[in-house]
gemmi code that builds the backbone of each chain (N, CA, C; Angstrom):
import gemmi

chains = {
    "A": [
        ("UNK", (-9.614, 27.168, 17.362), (-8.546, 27.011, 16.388), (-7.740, 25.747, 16.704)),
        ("UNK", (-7.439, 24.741, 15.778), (-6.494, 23.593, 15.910), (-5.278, 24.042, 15.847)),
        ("UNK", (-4.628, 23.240, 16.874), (-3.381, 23.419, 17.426), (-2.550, 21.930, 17.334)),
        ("UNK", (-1.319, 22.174, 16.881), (-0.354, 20.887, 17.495), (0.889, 21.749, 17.573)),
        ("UNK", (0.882, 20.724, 19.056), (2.706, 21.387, 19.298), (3.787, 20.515, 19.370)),
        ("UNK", (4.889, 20.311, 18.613), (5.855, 19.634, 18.890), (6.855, 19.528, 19.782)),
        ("UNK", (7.339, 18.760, 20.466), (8.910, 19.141, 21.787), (9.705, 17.876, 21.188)),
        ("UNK", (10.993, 17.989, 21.095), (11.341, 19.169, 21.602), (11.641, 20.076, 19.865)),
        ("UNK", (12.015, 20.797, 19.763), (12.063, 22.124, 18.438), (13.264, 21.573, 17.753)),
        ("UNK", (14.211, 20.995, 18.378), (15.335, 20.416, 17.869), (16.370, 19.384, 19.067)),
        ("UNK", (17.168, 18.566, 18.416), (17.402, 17.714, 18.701), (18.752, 17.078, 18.309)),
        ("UNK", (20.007, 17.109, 18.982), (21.449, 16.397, 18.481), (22.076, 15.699, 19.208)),
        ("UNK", (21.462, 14.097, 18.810), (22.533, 12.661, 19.411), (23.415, 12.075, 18.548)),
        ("UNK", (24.004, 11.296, 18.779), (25.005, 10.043, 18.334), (24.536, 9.367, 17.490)),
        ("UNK", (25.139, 8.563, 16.913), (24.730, 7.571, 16.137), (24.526, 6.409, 17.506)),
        ("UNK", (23.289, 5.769, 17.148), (23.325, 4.607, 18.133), (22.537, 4.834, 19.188)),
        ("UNK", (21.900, 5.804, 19.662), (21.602, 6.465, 20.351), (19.639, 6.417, 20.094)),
        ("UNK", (19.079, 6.296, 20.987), (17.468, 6.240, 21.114), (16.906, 7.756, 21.443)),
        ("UNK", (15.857, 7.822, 20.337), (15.292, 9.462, 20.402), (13.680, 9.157, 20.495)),
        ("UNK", (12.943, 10.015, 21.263), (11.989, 10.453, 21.006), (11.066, 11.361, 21.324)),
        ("UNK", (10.290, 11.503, 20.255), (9.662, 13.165, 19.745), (8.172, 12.781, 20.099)),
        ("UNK", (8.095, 14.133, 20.495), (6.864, 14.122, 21.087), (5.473, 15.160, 20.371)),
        ("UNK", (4.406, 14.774, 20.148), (3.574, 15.971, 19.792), (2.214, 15.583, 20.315)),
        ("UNK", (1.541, 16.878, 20.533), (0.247, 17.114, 21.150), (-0.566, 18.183, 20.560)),
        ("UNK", (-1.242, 17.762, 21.037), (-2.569, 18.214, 20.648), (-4.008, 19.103, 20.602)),
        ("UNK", (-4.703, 19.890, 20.232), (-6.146, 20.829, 20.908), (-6.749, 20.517, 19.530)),
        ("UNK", (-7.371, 19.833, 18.879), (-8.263, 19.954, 17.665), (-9.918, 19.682, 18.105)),
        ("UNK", (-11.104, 20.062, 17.231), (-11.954, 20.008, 17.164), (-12.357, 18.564, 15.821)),
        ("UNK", (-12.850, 17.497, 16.725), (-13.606, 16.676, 15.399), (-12.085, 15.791, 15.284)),
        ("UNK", (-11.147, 15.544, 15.947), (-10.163, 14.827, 15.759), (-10.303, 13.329, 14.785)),
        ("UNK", (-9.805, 13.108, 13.276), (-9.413, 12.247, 12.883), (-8.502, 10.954, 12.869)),
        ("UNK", (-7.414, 11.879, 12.515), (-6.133, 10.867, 12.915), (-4.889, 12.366, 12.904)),
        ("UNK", (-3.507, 11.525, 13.077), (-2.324, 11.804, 13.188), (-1.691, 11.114, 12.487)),
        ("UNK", (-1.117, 12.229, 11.990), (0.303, 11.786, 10.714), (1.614, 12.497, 11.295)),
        ("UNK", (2.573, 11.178, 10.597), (4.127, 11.827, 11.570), (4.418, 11.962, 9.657)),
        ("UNK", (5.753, 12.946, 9.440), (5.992, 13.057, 8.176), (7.958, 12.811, 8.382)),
        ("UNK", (8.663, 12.734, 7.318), (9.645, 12.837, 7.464), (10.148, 14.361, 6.098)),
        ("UNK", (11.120, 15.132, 6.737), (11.158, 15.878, 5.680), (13.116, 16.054, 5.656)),
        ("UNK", (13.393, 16.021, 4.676), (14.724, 16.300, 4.075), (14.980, 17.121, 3.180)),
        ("UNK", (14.567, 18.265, 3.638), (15.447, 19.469, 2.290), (14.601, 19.458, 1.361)),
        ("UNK", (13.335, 18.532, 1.346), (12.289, 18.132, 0.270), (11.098, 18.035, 0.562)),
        ("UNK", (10.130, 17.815, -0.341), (8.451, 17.449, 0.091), (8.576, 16.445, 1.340)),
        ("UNK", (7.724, 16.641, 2.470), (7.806, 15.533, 3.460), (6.993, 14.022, 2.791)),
        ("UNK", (7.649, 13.041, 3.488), (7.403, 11.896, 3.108), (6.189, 11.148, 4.371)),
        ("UNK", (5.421, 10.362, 3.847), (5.207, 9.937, 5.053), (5.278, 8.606, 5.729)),
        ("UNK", (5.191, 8.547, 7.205), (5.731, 8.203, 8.267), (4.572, 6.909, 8.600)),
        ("UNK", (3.901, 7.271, 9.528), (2.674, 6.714, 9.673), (1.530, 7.594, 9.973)),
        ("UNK", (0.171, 6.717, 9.820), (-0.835, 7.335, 9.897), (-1.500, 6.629, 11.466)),
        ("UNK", (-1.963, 6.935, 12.679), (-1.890, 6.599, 13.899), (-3.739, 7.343, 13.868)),
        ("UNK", (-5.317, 6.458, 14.296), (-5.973, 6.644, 14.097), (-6.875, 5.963, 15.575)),
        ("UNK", (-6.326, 5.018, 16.064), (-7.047, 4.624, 17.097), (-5.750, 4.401, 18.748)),
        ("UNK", (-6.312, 4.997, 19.715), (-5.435, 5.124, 20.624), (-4.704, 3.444, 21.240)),
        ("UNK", (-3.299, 3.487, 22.068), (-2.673, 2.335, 21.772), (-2.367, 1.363, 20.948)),
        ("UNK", (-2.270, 1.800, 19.816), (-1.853, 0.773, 19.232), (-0.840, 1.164, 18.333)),
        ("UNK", (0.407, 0.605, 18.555), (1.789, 0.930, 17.701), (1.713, 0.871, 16.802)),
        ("UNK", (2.182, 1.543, 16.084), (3.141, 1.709, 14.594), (4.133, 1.602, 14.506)),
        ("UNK", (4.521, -0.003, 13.697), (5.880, 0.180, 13.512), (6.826, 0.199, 12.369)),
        ("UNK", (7.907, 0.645, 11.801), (8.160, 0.337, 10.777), (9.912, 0.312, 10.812)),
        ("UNK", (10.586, -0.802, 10.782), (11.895, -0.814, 10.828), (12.260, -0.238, 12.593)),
        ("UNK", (12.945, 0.333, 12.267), (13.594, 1.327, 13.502), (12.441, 2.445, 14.270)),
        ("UNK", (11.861, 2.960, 13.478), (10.636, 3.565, 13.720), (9.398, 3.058, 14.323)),
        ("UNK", (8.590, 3.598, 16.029), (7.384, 3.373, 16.066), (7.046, 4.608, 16.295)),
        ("UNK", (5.658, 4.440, 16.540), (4.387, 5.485, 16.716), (3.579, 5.300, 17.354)),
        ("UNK", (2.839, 5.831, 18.675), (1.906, 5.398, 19.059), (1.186, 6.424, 19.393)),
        ("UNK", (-0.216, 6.602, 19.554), (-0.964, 7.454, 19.926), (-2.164, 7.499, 21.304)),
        ("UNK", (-1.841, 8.734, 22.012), (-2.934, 8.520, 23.469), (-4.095, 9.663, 22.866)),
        ("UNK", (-5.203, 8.878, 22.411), (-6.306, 10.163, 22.300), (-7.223, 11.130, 23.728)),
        ("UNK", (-6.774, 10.002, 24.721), (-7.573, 10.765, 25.683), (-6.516, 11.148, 26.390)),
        ("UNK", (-4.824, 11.277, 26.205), (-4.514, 12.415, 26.702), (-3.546, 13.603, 25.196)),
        ("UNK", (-4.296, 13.399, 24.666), (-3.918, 13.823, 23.080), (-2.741, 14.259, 22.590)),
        ("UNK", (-2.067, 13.002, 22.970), (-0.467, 13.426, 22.093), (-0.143, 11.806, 21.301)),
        ("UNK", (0.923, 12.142, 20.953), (1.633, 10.897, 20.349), (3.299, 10.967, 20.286)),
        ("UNK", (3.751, 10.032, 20.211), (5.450, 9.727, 20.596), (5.637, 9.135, 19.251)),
        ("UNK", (7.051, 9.278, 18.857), (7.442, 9.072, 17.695), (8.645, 8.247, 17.983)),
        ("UNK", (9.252, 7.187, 18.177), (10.460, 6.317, 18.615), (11.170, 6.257, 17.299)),
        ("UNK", (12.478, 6.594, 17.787), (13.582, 5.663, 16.552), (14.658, 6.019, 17.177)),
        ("UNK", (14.920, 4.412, 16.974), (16.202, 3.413, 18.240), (17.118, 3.170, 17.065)),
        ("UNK", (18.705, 2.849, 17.704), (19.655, 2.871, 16.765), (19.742, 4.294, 15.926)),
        ("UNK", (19.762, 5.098, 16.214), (19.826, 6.070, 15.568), (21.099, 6.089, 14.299)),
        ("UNK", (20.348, 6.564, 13.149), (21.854, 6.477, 12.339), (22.028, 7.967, 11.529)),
        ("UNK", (23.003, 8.318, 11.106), (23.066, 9.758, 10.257), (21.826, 10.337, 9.059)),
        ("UNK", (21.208, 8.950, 8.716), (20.278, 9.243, 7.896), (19.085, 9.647, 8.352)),
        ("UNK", (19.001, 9.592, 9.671), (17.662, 9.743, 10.249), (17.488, 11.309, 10.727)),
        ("UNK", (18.633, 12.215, 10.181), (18.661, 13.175, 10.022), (17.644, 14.056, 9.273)),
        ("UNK", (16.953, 14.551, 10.217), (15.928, 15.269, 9.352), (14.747, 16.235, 10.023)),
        ("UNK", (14.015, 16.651, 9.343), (12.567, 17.394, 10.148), (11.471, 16.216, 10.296)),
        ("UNK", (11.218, 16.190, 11.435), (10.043, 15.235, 11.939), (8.476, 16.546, 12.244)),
        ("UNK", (7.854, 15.689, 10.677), (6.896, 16.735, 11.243), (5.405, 15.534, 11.361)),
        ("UNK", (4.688, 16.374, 12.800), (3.469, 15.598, 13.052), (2.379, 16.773, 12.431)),
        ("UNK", (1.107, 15.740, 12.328), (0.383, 16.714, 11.234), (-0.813, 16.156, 11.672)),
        ("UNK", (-2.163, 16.412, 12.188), (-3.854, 16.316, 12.220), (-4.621, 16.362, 11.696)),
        ("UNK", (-5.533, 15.553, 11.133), (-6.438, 15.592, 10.278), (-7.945, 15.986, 11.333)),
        ("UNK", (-8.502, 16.885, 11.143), (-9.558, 16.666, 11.717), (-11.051, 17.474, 10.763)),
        ("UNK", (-11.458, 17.267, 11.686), (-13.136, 18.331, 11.051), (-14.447, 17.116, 10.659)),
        ("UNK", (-15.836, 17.576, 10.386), (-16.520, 16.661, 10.130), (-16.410, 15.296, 9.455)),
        ("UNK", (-15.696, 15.614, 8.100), (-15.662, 15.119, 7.328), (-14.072, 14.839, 6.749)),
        ("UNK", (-13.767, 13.154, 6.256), (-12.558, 13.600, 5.776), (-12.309, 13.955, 4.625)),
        ("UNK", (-11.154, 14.333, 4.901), (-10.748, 15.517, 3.753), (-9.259, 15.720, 3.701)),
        ("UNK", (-9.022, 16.870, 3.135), (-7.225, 17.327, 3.404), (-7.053, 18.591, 3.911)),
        ("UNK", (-7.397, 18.911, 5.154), (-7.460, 19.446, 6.254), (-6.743, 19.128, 7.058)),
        ("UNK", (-4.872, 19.466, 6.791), (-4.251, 19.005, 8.219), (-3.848, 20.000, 8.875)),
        ("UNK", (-3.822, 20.111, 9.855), (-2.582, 21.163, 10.966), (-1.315, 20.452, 11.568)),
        ("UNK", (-0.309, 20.936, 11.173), (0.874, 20.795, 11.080), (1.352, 21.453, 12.281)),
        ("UNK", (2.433, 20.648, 13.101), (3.514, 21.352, 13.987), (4.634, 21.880, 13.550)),
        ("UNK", (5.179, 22.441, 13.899), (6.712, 23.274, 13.426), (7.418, 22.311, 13.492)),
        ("UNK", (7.672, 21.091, 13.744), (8.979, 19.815, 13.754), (9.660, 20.105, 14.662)),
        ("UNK", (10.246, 18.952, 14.312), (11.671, 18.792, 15.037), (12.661, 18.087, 14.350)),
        ("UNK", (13.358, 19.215, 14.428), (14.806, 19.244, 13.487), (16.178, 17.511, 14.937)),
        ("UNK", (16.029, 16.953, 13.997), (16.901, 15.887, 14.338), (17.744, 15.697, 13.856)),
        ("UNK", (19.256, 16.174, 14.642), (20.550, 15.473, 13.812), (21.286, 14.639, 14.532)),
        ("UNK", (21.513, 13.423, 13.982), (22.447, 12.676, 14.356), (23.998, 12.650, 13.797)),
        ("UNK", (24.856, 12.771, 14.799), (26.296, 12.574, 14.663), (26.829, 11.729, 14.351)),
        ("UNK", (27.764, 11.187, 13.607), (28.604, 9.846, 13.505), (29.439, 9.421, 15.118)),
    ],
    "B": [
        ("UNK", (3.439, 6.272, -12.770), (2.487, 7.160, -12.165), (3.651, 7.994, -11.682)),
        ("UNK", (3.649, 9.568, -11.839), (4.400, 10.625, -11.713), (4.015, 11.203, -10.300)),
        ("UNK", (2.873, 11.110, -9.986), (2.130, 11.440, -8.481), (1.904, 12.878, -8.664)),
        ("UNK", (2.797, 13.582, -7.085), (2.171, 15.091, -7.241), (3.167, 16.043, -8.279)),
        ("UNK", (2.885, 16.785, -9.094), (4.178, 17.380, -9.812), (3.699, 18.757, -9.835)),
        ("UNK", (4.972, 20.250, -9.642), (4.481, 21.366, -9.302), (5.071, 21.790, -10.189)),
        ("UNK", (5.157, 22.855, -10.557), (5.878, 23.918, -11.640), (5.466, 25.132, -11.503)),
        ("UNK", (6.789, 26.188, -11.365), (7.798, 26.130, -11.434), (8.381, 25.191, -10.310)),
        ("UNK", (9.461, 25.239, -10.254), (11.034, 24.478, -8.778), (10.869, 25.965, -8.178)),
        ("UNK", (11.369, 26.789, -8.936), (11.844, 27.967, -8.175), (11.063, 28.979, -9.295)),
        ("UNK", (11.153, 30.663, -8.358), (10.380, 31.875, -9.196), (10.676, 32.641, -8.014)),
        ("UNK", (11.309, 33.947, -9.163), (11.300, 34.973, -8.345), (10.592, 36.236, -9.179)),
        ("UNK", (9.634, 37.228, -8.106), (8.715, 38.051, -8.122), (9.091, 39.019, -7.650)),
        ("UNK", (8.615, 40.785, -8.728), (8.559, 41.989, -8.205), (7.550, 41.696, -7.339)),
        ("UNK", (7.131, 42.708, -6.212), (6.407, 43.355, -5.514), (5.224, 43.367, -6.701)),
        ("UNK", (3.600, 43.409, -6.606), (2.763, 43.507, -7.582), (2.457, 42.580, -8.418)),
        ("UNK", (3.612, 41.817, -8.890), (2.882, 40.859, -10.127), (2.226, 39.435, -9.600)),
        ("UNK", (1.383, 39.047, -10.831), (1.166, 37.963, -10.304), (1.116, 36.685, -10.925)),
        ("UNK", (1.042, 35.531, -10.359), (1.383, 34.055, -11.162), (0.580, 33.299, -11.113)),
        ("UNK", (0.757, 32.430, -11.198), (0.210, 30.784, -10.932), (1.227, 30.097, -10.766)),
        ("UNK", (0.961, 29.010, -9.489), (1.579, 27.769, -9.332), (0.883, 26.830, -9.956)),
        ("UNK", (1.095, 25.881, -10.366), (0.725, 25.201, -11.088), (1.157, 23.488, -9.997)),
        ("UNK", (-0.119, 22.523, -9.702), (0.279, 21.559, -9.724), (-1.268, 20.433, -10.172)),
        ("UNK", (-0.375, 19.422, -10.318), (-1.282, 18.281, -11.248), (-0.574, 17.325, -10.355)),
        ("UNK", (-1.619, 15.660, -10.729), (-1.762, 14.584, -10.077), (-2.025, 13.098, -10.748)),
        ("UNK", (-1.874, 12.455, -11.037), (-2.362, 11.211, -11.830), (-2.593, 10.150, -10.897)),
        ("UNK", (-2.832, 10.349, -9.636), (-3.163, 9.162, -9.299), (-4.965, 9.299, -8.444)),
        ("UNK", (-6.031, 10.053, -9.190), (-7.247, 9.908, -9.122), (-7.592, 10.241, -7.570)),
        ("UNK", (-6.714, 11.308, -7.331), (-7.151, 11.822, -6.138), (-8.209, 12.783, -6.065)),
        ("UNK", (-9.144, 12.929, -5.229), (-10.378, 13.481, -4.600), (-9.700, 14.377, -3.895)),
        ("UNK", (-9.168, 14.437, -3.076), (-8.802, 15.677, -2.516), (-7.223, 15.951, -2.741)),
        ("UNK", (-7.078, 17.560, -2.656), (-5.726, 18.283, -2.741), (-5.938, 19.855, -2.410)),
        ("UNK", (-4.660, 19.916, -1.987), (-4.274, 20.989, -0.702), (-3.102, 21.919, -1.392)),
        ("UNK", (-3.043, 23.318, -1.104), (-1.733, 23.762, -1.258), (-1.300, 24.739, 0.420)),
        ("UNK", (0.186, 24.254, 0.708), (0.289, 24.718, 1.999), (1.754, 25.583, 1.806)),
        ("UNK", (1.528, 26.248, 2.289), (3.155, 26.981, 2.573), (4.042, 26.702, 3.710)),
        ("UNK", (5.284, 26.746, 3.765), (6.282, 26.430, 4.218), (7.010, 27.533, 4.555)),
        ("UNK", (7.078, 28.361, 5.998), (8.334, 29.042, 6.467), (9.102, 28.906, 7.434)),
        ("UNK", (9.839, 29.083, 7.958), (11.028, 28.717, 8.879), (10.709, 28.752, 10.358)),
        ("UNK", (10.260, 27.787, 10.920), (9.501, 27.987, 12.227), (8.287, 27.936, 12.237)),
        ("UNK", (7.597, 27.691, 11.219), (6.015, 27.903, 11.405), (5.450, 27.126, 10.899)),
        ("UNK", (6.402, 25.731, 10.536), (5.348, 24.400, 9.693), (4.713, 24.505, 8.697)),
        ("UNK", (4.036, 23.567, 8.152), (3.402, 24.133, 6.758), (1.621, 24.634, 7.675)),
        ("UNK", (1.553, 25.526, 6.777), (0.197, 26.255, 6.741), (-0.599, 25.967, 5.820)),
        ("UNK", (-1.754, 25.588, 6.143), (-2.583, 25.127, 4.624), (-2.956, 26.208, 4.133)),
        ("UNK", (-3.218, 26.920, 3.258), (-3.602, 27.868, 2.184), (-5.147, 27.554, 1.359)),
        ("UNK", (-5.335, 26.483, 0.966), (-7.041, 26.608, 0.056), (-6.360, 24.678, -0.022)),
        ("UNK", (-8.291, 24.440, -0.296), (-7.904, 23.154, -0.155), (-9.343, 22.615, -1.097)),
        ("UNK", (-9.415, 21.484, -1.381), (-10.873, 21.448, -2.408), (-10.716, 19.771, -2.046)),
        ("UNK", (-12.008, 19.551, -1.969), (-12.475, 18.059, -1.910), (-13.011, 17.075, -3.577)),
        ("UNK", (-13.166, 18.021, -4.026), (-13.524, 17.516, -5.574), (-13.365, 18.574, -6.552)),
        ("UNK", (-13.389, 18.335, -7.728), (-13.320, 19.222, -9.193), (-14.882, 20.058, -8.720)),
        ("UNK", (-14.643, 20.962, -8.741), (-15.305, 22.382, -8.841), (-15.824, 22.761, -7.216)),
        ("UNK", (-15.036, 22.148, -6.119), (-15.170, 22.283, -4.688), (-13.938, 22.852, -4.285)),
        ("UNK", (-13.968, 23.955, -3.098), (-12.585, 24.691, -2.997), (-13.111, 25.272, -1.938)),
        ("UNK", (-11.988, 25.471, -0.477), (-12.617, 25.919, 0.455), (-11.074, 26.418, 1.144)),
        ("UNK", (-11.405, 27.695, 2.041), (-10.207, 28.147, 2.310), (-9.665, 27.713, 3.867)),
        ("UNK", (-8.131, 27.529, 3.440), (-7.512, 27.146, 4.884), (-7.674, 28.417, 5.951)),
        ("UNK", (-6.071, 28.090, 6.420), (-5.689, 28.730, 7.428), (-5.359, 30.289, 7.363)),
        ("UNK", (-4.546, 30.461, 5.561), (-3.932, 30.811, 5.579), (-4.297, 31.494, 4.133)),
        ("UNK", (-5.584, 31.725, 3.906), (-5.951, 32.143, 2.070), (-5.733, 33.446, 1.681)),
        ("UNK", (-5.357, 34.573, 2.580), (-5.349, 35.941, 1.658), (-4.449, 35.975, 0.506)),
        ("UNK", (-4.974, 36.852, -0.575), (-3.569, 36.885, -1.245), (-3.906, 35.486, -2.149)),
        ("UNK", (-4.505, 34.621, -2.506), (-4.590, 33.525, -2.758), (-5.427, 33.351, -3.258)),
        ("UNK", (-5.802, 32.559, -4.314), (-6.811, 32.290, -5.380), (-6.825, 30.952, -5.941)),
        ("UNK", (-7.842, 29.578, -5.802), (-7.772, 28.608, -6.407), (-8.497, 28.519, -6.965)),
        ("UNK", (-8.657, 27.058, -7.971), (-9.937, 26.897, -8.793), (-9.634, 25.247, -8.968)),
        ("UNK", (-10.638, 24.302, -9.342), (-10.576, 22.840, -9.409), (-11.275, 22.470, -10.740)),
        ("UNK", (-10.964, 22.748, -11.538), (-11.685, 22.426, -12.812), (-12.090, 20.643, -13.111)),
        ("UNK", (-10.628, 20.400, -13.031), (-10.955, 18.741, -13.235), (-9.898, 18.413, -12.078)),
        ("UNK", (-10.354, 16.663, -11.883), (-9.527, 16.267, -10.472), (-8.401, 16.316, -10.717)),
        ("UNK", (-7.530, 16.239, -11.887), (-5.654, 16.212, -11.704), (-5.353, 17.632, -11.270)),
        ("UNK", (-5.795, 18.541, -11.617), (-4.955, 19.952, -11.457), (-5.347, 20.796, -10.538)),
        ("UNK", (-4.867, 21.463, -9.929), (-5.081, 22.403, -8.481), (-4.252, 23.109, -8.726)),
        ("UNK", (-4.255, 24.513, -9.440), (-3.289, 25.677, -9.712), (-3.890, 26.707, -8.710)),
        ("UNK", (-2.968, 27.605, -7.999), (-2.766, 28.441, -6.959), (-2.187, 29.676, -7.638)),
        ("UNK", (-3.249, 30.464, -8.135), (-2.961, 31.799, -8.044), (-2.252, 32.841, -6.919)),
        ("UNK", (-1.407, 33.867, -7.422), (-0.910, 34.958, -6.612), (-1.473, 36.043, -7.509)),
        ("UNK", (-1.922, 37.323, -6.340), (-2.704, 38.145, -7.543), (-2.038, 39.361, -7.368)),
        ("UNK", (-1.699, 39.680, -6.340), (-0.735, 41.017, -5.972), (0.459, 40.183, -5.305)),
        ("UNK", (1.871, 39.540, -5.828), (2.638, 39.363, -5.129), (3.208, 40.572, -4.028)),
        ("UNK", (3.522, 39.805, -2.865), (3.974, 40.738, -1.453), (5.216, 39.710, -1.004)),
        ("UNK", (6.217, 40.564, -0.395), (7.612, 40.243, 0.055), (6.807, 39.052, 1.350)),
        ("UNK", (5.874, 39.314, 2.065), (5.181, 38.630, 2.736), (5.140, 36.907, 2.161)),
        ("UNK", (5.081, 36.868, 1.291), (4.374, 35.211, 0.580), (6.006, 35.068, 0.039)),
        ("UNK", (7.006, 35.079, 0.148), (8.507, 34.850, 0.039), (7.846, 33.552, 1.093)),
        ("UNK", (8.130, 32.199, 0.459), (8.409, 31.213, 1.144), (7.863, 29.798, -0.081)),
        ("UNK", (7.927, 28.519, 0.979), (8.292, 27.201, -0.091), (6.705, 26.966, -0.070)),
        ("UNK", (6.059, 26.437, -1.298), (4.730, 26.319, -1.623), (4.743, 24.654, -2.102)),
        ("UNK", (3.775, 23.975, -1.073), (3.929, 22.547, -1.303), (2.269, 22.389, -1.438)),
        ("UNK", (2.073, 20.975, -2.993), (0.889, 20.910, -3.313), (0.796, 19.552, -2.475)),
        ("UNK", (-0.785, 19.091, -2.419), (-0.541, 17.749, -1.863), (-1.535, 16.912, -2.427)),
        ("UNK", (-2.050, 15.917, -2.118), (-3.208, 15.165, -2.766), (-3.529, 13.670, -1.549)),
        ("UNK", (-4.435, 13.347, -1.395), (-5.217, 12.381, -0.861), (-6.365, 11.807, -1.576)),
        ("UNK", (-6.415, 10.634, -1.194), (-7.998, 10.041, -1.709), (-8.924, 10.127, -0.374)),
        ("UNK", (-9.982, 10.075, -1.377), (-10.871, 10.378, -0.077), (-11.209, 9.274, 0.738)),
        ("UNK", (-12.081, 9.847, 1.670), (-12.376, 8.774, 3.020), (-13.533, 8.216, 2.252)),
        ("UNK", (-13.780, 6.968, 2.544), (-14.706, 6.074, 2.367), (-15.669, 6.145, 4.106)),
        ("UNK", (-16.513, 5.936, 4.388), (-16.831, 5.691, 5.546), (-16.333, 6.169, 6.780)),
        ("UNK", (-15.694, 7.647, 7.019), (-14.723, 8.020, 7.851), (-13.439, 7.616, 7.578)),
        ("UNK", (-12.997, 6.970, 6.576), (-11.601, 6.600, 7.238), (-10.847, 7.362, 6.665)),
        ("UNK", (-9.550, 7.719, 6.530), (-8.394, 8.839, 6.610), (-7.177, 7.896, 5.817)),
        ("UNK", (-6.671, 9.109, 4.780), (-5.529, 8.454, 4.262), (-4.864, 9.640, 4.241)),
        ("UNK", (-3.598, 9.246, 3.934), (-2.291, 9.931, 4.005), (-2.179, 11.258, 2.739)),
        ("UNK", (-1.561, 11.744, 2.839), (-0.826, 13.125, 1.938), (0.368, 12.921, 1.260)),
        ("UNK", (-0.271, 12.582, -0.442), (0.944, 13.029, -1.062), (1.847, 14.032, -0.982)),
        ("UNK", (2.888, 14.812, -1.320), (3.231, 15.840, -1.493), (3.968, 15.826, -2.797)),
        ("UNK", (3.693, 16.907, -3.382), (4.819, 17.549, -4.547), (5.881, 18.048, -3.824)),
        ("UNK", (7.196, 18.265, -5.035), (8.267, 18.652, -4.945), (8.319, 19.967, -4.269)),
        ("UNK", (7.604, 20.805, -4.210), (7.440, 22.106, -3.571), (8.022, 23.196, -4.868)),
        ("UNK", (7.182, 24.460, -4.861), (8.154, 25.548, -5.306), (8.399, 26.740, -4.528)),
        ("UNK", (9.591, 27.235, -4.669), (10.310, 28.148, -3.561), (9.916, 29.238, -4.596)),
        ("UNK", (9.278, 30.326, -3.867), (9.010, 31.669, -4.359), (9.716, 33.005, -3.664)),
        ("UNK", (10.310, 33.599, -4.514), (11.041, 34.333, -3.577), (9.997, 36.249, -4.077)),
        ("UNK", (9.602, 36.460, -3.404), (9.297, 38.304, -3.918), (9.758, 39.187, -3.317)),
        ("UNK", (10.564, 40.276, -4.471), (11.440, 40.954, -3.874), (10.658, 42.448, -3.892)),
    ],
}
model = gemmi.Model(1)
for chain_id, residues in chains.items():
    chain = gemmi.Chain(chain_id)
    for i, (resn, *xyz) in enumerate(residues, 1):
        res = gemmi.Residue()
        res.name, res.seqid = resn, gemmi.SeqId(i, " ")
        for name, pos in zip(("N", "CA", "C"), xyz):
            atom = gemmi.Atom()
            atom.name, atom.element = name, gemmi.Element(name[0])
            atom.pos, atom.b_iso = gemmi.Position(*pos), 0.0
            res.add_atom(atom)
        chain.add_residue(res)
    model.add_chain(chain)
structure = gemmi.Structure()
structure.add_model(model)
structure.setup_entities()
């Protein structure tokens, strides 16, 4: 059975302040990794992380992924109130691709003013 | 392009009856997913189909009924609603892989089902 686990479950810093989330891994046939952002709404997404070391970055946000020790880190520096939200990581795997993900429970991130 | 769109937003259910969720797509996606959403437990995929008249079950299919007629629409039957399936129902959509490679997940707006 595919597994991802997220750490930490939740999360409350400052504004200004450097966070990061962590998730791992047990899948069969591993594809890639997706980080999502979710607000009270459909999650959005983040990046898609497919070959090990190599960053993702976007603004304030990186991503990077270790396949041979199967997790990935989620960075975002400067933290600001908007970055308030559910961070969810998500796996694509199996023979073939497809839309087959397994999802972690998130991590609930709030930042303070 | 409207992307993923679900209907209803919200629905609330006796014990017994049953519905359809309803979601559609316009942007010529090959694959789409419907997953549920409860409090602590991430989304769960539910039935998932790679093409119009392909449908294969997740994690999470009892209770659950799909069908893929043509590629925009992926409606999600409930056939005996249960206080159990009280939670947020999100559709999704991807294009497919070319050569192995992997793309991302739309998502719809989600609909919150409540059965009482």
């Amino acid at each position: 059975e595919d597994k991802v686990v997220q750490s930490p479950l939740s999360l409350v810093v400052h504004e200004g302040d450097t966070v990061t989330l962590n998730c791992s891994y047990e899948v069969t046939n591993f594809r890639s990794l997706l980080w999502y952002k979710q607000e009270k709404k459909a999650p959005t997404f983040l990046f898609m992380l497919t070959s090990s070391g190599i960053e993702k970055k976007s603004g304030r946000l990186s991503s990077i992924l270790d396949k041979k020790e199967l997790f990935s880190i989620l960075n975002i520096t400067a933290t600001q109130t908007g970055d308030s939200a559910v961070y969810l990581c998500a796996v694509e795997a199996g023979e073939t691709s497809g839309s087959r993900l397994t999802f972690g429970e998130g991590t609930q991130l709030t930042v303070n003013p | 392009n409207a992307g993923v769109t679900q209907t209803p937003k919200f629905q609330v259910l006796k014990t017994g009856q049953s519905m359809t969720l309803q979601c559609a797509q316009d942007m010529n996606h090959e694959y789409m997913s419907w997953y549920r959403q409860d409090p602590g437990m991430g989304l769960r995929l539910i039935h998932y189909s790679v093409g119009a008249g392909i449908t294969d079950q997740g994690e999470v299919p009892n209770g659950y009924n799909v069908s893929r007629s043509t590629t925009e629409d992926f409606p999600l039957r409930l056939l005996s609603a249960a206080p159990s399936q009280t939670s947020v129902y999100f559709c999704a959509s991807s294009y497919s892989g070319q050569l192995g490679s992997s793309y991302e997940q739309y998502f719809g707006p989600g609909t919150r089902l409540t059965v009482t």
